[in-house]
C-alpha positions as CSV (number, residue, x, y, z in Angstrom):
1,X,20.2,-4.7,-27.6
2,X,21.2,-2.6,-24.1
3,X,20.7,-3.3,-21.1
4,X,18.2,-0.4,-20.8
5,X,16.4,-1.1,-24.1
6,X,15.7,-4.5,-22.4
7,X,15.1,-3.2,-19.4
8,X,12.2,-1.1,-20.9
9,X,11.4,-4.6,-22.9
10,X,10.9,-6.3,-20.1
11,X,9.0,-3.8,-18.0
12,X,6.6,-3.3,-20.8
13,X,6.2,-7.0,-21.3
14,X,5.1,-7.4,-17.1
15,X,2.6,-4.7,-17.0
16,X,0.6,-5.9,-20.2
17,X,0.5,-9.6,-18.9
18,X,-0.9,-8.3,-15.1
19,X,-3.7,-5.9,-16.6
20,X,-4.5,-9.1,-19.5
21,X,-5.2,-11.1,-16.4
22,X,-8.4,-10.5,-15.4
23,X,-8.3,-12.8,-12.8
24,X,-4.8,-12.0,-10.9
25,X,-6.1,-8.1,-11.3
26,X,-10.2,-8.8,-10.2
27,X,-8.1,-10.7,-7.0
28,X,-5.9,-7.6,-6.3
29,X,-8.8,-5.8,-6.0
30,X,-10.4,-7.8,-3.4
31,X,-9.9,-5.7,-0.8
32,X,-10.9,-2.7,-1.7
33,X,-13.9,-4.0,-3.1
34,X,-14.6,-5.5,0.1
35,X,-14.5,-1.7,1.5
36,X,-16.2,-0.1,-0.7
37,X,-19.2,-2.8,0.3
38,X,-18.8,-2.5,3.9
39,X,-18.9,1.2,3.8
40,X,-21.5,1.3,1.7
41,X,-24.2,-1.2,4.0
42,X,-23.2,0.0,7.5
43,X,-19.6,1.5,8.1
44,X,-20.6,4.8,6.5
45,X,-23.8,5.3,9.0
46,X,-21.6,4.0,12.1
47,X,-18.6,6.9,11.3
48,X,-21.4,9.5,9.8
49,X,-23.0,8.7,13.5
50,X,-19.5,8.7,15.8
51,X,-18.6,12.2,14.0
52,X,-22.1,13.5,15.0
53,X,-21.6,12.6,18.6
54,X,-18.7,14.8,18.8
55,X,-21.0,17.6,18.3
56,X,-22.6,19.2,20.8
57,X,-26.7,19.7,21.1
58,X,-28.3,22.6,19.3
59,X,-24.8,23.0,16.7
60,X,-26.0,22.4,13.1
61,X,-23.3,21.2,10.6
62,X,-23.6,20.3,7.1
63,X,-23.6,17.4,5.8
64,X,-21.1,17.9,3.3
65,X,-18.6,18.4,6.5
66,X,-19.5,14.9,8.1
67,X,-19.4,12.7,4.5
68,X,-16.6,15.0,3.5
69,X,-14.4,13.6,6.7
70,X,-16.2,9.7,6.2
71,X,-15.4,9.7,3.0
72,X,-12.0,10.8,3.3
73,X,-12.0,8.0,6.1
74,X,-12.8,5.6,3.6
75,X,-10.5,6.8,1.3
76,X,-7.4,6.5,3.5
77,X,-8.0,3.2,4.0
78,X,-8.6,2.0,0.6
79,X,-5.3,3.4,-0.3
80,X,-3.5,2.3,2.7
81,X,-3.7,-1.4,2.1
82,X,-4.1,-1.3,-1.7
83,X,-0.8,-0.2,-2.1
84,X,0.4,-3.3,0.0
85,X,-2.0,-5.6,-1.2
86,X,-2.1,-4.7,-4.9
87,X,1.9,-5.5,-4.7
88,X,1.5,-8.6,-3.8
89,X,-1.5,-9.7,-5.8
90,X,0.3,-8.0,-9.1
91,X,4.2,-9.7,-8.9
92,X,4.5,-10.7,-12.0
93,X,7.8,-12.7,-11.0
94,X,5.8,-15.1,-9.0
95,X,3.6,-16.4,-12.0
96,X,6.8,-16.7,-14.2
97,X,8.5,-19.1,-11.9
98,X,5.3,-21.1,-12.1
99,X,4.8,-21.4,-15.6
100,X,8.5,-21.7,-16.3
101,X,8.8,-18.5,-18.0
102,X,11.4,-17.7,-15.9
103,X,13.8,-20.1,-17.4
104,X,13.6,-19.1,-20.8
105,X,14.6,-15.5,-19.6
106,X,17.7,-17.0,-18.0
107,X,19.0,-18.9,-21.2
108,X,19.1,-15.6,-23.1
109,X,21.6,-12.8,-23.2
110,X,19.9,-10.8,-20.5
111,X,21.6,-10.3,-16.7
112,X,19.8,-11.5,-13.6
113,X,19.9,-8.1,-12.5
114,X,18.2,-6.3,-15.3
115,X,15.6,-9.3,-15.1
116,X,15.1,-8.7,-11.5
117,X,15.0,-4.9,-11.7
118,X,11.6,-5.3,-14.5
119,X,9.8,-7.9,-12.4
120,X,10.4,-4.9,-9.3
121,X,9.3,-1.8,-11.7
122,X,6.4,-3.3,-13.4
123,X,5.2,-4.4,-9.8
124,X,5.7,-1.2,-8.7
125,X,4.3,0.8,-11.8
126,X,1.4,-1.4,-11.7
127,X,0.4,-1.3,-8.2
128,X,1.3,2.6,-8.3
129,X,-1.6,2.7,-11.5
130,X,-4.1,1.2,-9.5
131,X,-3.8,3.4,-6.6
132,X,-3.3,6.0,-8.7
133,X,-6.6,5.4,-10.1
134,X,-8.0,4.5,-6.9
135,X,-6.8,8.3,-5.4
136,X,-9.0,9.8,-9.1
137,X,-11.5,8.5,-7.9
138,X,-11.9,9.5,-4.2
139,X,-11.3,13.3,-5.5
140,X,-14.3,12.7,-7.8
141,X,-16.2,11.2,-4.7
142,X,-15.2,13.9,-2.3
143,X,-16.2,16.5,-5.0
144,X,-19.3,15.7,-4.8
145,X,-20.2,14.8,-1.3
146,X,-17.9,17.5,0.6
147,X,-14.5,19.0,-0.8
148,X,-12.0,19.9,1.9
149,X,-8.8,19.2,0.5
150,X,-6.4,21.7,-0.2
151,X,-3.6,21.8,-2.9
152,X,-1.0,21.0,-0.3
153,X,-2.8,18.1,1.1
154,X,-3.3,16.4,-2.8
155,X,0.0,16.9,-2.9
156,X,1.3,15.1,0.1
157,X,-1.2,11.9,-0.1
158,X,0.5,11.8,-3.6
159,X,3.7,11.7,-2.0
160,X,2.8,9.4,1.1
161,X,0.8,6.9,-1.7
162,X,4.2,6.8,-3.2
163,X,6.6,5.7,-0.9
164,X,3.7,3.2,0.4
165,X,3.9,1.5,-2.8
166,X,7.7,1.6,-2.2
167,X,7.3,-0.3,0.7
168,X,4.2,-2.4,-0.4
169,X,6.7,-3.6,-3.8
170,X,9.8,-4.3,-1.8
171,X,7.8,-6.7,0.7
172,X,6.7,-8.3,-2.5
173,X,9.4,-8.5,-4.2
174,X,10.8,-10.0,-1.0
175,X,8.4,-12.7,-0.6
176,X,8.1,-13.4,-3.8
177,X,11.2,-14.8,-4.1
178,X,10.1,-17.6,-1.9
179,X,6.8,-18.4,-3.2
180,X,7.2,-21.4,-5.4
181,X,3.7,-23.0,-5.8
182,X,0.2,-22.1,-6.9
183,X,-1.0,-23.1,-3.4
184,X,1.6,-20.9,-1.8
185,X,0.7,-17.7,-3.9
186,X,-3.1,-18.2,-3.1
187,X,-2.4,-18.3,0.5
188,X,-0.1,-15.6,0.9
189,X,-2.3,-13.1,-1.2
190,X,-4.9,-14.4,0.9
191,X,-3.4,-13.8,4.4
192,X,-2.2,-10.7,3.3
193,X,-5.4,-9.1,1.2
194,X,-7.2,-10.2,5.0
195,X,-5.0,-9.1,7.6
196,X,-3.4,-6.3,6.1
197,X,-6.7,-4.5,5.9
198,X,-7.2,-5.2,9.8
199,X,-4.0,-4.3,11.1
200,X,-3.7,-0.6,9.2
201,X,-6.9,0.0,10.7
202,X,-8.9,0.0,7.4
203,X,-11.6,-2.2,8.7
204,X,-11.6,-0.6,12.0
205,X,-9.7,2.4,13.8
206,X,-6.5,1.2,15.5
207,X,-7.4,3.4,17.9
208,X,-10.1,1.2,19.0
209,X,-7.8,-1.9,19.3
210,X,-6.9,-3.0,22.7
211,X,-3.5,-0.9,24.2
212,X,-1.3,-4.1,23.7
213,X,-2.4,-4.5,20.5
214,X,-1.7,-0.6,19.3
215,X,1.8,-1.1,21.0
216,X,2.3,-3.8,18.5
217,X,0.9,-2.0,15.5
218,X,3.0,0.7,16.8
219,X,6.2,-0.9,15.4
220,X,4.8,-1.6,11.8
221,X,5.9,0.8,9.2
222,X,3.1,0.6,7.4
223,X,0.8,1.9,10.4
224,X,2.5,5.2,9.8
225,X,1.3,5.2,5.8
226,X,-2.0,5.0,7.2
227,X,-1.8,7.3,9.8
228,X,-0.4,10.1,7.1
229,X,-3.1,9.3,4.5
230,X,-5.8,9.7,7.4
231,X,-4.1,13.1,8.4
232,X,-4.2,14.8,5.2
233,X,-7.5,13.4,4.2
234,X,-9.2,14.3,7.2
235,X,-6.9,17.8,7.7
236,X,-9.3,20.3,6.0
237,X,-12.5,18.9,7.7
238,X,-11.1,18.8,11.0
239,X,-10.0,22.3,10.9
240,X,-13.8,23.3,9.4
241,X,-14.8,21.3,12.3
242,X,-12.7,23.5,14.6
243,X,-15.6,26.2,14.1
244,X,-18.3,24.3,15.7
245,X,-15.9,22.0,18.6
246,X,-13.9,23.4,21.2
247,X,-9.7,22.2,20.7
248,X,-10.4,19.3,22.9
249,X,-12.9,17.8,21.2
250,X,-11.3,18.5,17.7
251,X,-8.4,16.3,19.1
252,X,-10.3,13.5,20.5
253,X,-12.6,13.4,17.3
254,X,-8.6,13.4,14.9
255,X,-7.2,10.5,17.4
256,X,-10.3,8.4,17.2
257,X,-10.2,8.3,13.8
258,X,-6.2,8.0,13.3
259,X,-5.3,11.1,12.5
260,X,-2.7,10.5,15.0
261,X,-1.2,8.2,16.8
262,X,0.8,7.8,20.1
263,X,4.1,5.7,21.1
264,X,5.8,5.8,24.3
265,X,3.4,7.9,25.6
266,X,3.9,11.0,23.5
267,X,2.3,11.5,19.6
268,X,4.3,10.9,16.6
269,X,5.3,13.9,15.0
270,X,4.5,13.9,10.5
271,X,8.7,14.0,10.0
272,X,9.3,11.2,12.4
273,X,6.2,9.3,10.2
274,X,7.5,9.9,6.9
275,X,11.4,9.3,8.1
276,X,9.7,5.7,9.1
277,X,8.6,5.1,6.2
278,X,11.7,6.0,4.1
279,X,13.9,3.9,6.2
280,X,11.8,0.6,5.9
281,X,11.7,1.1,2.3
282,X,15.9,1.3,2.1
283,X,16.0,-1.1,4.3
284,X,13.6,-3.5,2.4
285,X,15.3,-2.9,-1.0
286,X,18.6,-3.7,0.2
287,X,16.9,-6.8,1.6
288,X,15.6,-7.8,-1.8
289,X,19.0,-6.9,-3.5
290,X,21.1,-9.0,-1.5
291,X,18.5,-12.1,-1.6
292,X,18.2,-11.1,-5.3
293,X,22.0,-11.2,-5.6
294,X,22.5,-14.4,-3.2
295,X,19.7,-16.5,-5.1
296,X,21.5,-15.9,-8.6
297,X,24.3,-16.9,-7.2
298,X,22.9,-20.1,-6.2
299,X,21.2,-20.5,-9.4
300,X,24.9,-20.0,-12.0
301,X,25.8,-22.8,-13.9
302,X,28.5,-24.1,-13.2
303,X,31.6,-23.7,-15.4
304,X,32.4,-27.1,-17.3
305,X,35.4,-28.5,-16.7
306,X,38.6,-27.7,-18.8
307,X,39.5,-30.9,-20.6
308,X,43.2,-31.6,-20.6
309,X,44.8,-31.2,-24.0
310,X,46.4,-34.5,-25.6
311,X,49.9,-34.5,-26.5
């Protein structure tokens, strides 16, 4: 058998045993269960209410404009961390190690490489099928409580939903190669599934963190993702709000809810976002190549010793 035809084996083989595990997927989509609950008991009034303070007395706008720009809100976020927090809830190559699986891949004729390369393309595959899913549904939701998207902006949240799960696989793929308990797999998809949510903003936007704590954000890759998915969400409603605001107010209303965002004093231009992005993903794939590469290494057999030959 190739190398490709095992390859595809293998792949195969790691998406099937994520989606027949109810459990590892119900606890993948913890947090954007917890989301969907907290918009649906009081975030959704609180943003519905912050967008209508933006408005002036005496202007009358529809209320498929204000849950069309909430629910894209809510959208954004969902998708932000799930394609981080899906990755890591989903690595197949983590539950192998524990159950010894692992090892009876190594004793047959299939390279470290092309067993390293599934466990990364089902994790990615995977995580990419749930946001997938995820981004089917919010064009159903927005459908029917306020359609603003254009072609153009499906077409880049595909794009930026993408490389996010790029970047959400390579950091775990990276950290899975670490994690060699139960107890340490609970707590990282733990930490992770908690604070990834608060630091993209999803629970709250990081415009309303303190300034030394956006500075921080700031330097996280992932914080442009979430800006970019908030952007083209929110792009057709803020330009239908245009009508009714003056440009100042338009702006205030896109940086309040992280439709921008600001370093060293000046706002990020959408290149400099998405050339972000691509770097820390190249950057964390050669990461998990090298560790990938280094660990087999450690892991070779060692060659038996040639036994001198008896005259």
């Amino acid at each position: 058998m190739g190398e490709y035809r095992k390859l595809r084996v293998l792949v195969h083989r790691n998406v099937k045993v994520y989606f027949k595990d109810k459990m590892l997927f119900f606890v993948s989509m913890i947090t954007p269960l917890i989301l969907v609950v907290l918009f649906l008991t009081f975030l959704g009034s609180i943003y519905r209410d912050a967008v209508t303070s933006f408005i002036p007395d005496g202007v009358n706008v529809s209320n498929r404009l204000i849950n069309g720009f909430t629910g894209g809100w809510l959208f954004s976020s969902i998708l932000a961390t799930s394609c981080v927090t899906v990755a890591f809830c989903s690595n197949v190559m983590v539950n192998d190690k524990l159950n010894r699986a692992v090892h009876d891949f190594r004793i047959t004729p299939t390279k470290r490489s092309t067993l390293g390369l599934s466990y990364f393309l089902a994790n990615f595959l995977t995580t990419l099928l749930v946001c997938g899913t995820a981004f089917a549904v919010s064009l159903i939701y927005l459908a029917i409580v306020g359609w603003y998207l254009s072609f153009a902006d499906i077409a880049m949240i595909l794009l930026v939903i993408l490389l996010n799960t790029l970047f959400g696989t390579c950091l775990a793929s990276i950290a899975g190669l670490f994690i060699n308990s139960q107890g340490a797999l609970s707590a990282v998809c733990t930490l992770v599934s908690s604070m990834y949510g608060f630091i993209s903003g999803a629970y709250m936007p990081i415009a309303q963190f303190a300034a030394p704590m956006r500075a921080v954000i700031g330097f996280l890759p992932g914080t442009y993702s979430t800006v970019l998915l908030r952007y083209y969400f929110m792009r057709g409603t803020t330009e239908a709000l245009g009508e009714y605001l003056p440009d100042g107010a338009v702006d205030s209303l896109r940086r309040s809810f992280d439709g921008s965002i600001e370093m060293f004093g000046g706002e990020v231009p959408i290149w400099a976002m998405f050339l972000i992005i691509m770097l820390a993903v190249v950057v964390l794939l050669g990461i998990y190549l090298l560790l990938s590469y280094l660990q087999g290494r450690r892991l070779r057999p060692a060659k038996a010793p040639r036994v001198a030959k008896s005259v």
